[in-house]
VOBA-1610 file (N, C-alpha, C; in pm, whole numbers, padded with zeros to 5 digits, always signed):
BEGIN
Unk+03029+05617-01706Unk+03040+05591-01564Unk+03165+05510-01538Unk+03209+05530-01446Unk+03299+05482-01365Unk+03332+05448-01246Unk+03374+05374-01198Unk+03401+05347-01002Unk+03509+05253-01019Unk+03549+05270-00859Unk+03624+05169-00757Unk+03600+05085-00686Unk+03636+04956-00672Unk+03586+04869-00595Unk+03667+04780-00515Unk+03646+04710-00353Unk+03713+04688-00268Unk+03803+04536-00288Unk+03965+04590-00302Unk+04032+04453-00333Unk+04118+04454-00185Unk+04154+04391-00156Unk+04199+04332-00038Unk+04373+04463-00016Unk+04420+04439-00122Unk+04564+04520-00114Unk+04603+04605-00233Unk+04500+04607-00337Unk+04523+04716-00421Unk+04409+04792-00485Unk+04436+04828-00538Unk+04258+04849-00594Unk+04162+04840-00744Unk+04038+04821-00769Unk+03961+04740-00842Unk+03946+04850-00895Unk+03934+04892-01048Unk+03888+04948-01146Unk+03775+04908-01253Unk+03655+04976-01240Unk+03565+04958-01342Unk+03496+05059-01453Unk+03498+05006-01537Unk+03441+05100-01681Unk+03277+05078-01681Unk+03214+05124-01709Unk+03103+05090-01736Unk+03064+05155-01871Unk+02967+05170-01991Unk+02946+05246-02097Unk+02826+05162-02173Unk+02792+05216-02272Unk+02653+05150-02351Unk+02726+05070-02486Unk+02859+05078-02471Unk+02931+05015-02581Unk+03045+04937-02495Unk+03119+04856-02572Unk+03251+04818-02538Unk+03372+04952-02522Unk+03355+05022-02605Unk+03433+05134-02632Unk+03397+05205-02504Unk+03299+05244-02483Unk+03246+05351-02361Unk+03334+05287-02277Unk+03301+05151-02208Unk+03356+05053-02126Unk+03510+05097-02104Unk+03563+05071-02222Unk+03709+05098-02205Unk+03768+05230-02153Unk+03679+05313-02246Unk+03709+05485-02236Unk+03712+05471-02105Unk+03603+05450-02002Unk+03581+05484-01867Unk+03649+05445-01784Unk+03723+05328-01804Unk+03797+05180-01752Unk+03937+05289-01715Unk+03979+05327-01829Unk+04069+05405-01866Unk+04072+05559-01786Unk+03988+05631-01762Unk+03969+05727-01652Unk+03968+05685-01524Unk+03872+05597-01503Unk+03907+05510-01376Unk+04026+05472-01282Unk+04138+05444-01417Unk+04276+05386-01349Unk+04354+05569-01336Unk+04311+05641-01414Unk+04316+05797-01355Unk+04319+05815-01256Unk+04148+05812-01225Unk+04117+05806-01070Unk+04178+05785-00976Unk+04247+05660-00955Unk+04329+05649-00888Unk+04457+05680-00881Unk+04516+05752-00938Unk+04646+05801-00968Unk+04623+05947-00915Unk+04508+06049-00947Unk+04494+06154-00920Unk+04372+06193-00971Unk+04349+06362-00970Unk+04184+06398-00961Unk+04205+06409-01107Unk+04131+06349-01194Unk+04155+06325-01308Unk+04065+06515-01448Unk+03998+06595-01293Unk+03969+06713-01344Unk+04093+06826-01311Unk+04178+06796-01304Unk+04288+06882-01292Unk+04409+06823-01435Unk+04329+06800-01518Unk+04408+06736-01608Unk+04406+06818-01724Unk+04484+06895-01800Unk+04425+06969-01926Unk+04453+06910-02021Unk+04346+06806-02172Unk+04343+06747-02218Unk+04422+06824-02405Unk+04534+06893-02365Unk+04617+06975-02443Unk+04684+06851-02549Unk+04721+06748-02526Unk+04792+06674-02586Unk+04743+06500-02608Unk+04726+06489-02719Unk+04659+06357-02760Unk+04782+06255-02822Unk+04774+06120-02719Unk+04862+06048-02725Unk+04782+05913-02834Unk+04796+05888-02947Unk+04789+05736-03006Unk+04811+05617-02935Unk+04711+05538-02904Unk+04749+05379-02883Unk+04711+05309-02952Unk+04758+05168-02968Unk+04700+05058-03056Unk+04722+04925-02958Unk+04647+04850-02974Unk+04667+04735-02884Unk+04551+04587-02975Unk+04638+04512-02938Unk+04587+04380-02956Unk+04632+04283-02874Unk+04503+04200-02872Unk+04523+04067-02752Unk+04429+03952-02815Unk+04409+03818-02781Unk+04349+03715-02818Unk+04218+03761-02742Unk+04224+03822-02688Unk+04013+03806-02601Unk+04007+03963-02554Unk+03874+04021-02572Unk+03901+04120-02461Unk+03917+04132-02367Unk+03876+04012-02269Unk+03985+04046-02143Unk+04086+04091-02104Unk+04165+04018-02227Unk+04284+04067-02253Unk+04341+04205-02351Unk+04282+04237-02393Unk+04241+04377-02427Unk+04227+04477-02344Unk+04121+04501-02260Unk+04118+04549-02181Unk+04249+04581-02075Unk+04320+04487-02018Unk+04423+04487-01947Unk+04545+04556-02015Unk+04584+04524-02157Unk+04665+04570-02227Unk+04643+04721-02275Unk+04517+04739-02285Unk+04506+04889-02292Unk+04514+05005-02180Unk+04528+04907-02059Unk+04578+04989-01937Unk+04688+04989-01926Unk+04781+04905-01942Unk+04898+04848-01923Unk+04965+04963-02014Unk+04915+04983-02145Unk+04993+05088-02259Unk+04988+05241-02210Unk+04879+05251-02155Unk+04854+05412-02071Unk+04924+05407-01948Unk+04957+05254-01888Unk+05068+05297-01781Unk+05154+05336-01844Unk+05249+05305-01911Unk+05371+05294-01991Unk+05371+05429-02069Unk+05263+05497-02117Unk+05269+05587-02181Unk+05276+05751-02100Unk+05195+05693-01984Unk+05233+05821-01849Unk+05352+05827-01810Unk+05441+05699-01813Unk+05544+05708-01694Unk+05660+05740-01823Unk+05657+05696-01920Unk+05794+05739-02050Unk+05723+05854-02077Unk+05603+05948-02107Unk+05618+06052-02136Unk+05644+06192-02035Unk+05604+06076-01958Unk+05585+06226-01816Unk+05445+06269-01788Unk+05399+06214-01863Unk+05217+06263-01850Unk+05114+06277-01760Unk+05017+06286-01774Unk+04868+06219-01686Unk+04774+06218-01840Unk+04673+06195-01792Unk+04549+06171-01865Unk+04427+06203-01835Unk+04328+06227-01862Unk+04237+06295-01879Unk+04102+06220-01914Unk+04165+06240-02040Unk+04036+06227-02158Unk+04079+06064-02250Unk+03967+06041-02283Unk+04026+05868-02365Unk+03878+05852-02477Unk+03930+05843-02558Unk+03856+05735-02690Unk+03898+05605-02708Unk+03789+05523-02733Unk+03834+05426-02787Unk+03755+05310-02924Unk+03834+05276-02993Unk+03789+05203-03078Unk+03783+05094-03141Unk+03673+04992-03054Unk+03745+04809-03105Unk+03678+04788-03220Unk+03767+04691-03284Unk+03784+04583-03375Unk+03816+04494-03329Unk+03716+04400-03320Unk+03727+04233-03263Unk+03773+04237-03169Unk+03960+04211-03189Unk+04025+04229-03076Unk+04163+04326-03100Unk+04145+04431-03160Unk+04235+04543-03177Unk+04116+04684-03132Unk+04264+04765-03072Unk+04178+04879-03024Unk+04278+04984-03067Unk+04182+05113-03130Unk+04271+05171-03143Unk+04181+05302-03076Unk+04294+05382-03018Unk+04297+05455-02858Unk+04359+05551-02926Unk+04258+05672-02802Unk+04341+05824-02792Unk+04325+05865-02629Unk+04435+05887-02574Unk+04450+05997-02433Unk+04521+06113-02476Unk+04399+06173-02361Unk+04441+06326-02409Unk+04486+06389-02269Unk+04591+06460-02269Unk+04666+06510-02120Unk+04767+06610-02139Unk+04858+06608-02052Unk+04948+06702-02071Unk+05062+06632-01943Unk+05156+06714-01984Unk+05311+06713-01875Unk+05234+06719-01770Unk+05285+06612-01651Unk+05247+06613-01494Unk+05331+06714-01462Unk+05220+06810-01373Unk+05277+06940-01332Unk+05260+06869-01145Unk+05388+06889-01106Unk+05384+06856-00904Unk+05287+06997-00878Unk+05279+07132-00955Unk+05227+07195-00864Unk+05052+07204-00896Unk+05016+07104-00997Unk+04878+07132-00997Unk+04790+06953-00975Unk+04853+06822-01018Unk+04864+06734-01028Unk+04887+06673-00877Unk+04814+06636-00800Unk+04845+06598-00659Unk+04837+06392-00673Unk+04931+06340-00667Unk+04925+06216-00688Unk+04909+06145-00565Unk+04783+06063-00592Unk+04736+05981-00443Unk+04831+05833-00420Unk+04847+05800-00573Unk+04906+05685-00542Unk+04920+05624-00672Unk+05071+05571-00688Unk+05147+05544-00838Unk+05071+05376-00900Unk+05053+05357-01017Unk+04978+05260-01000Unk+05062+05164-01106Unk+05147+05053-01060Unk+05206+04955-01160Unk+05176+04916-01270Unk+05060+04887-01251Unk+05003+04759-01369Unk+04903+04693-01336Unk+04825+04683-01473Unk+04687+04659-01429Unk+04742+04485-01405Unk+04633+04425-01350Unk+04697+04290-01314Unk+04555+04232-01404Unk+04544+04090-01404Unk+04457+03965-01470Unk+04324+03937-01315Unk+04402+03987-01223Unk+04276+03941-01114Unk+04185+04042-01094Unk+04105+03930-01123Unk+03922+04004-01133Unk+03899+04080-01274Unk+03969+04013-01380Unk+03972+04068-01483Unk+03885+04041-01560Unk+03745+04120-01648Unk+03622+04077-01724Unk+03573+04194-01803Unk+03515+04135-01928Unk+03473+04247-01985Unk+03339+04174-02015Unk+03234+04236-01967Unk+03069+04181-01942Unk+02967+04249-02018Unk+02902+04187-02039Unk+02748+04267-02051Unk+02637+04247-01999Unk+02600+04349-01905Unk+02528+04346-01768Unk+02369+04326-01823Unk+02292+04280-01718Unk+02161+04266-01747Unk+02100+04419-01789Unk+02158+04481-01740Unk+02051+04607-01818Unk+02125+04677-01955Unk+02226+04588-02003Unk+02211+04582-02138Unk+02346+04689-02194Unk+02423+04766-02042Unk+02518+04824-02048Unk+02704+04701-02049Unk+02735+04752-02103Unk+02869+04717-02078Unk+02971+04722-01968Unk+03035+04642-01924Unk+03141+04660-01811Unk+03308+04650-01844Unk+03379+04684-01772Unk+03543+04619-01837Unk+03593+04651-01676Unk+03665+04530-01650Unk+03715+04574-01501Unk+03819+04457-01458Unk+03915+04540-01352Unk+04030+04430-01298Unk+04067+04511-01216Unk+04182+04467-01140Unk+04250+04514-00992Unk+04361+04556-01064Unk+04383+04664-01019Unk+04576+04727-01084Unk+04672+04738-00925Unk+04773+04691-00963Unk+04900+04697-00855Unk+04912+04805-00828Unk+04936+04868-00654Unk+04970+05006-00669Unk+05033+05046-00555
//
């Protein structure tokens, strides 16, 4: 699962999953979401990430931050996402292809995930969360 949620001037991204990993995976479609319809994506090409941070909070943020960076230097979109923590290393797959203008309709370019409203939780019913506001 995944959703959006109401930030004053940009917008809130959340992961939800039964793991930390799910969490991220979804976190990670999410910031999709907002970029474009993330089912018009053909998951043809699998990109490697690796990331480390002191907390997952910070994890989390950095693993968005690398899929920005990895859309906008390859030319991409994204799709599809794995992910896999260790403590506080993750090691990541997006799967996508070349942004095509004629099938790829972009709602809105998204900077960087930012630190506000930034948390990675575990909810009373025992699911996982990962979520923050990205610049856009």
């Amino acid at each position: 699962m995944w959703e959006h949620f109401q930030h004053i001037a940009d917008v809130g991204i959340r992961g939800i999953g039964r793991t930390i990993d799910e969490a991220f995976a979804e976190g990670a479609y999410a910031l999709t979401a907002v970029i474009l319809d993330p089912d018009t994506v053909r998951p043809d090409t699998c990109v490697q990430v690796h990331c480390e941070a002191d907390d997952l909070d910070l994890l989390f943020a950095d693993w968005l931050n690398t899929l920005v960076y990895e859309m906008d230097v390859r030319k991409m979109v994204f799709g599809r996402f794995e992910v896999e923590i260790d403590g506080t290393r993750l090691s990541g797959r997006a799967w996508g292809e070349p942004f095509d203008a004629d099938r790829h309709t972009i709602a809105v370019g998204v900077k960087a995930a930012t630190y506000m409203e930034l948390k990675v939780y575990q909810r009373d019913d025992g699911l996982w969360g990962a979520q923050c506001v990205v610049d856009v």
